[in-house]
N, C-alpha and C positions, 0 to 999 in steps of 0.2 A: 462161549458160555461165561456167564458172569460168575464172579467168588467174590465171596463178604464173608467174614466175620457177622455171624448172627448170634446175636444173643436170648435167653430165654426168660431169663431175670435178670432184674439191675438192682443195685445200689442207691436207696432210695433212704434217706437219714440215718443208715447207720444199720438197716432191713432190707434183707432180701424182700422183691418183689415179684412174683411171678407174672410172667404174661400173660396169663387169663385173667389175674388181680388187674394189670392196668390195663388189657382191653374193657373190662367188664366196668374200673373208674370213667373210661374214658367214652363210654355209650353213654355212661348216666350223667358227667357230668356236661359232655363236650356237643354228644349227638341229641342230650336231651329227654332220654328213655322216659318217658312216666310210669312206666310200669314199677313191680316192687324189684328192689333189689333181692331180694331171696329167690325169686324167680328167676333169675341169669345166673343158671347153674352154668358148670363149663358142657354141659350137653344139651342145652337148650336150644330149640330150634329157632333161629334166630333169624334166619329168612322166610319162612315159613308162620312168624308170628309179628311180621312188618317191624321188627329189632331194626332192623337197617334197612337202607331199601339204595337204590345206585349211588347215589350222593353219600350215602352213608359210606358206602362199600367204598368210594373213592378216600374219602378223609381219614377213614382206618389203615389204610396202605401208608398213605401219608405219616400217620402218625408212628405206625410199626416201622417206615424206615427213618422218620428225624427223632423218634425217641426209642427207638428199641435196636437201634444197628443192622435193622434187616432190609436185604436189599431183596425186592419184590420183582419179577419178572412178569409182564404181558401177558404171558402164555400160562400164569399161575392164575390169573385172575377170573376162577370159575367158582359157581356158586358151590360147590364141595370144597371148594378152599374156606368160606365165609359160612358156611351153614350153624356151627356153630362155634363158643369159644377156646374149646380144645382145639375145634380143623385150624381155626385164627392160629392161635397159637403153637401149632407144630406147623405153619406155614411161617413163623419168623423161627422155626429153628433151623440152625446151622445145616445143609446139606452136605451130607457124606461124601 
């Protein structure tokens, strides 16, 4: 079984930043999103509304383990993990 230190917010100039804050930066700036930003609530259905699609789904792992501390396992990577940005983000929280 893997152990990491996961974090759920960082330190970002001086602000807390939640991890639904920087997945939701990190669709619109990184993946592209055109949609509005006021529509990527933390419960929005974001596979279900082509928010991401595989390629997408792979660069968000990425980015939750070299910028957010979260180490991501194989066997986590189902579409109820990614559905939306609350699943995202209680998938980079720290396991009990």
């Amino acid at each position: 079984m893997l152990t990491a230190v996961k974090r759920t917010a960082t330190e970002i100039g001086g602000r807390r930043m939640a991890t639904t804050d920087r997945v939701r930066d990190f669709i619109m700036d990184e993946l592209r999103w055109r949609g509005n930003r006021a529509d990527l609530t933390d419960d929005y259905p974001l596979l279900e509304n082509g928010v991401i699609d595989s390629l997408g789904l792979l660069r968000i792992v990425e980015f939750l383990e070299s910028q957010c501390g979260a180490e991501i396992d194989d066997r986590e990577l189902v579409p109820t993990n990614f559905a939306t940005l609350a699943a995202i983000a209680r998938l980079a929280e720290p396991s009990q």
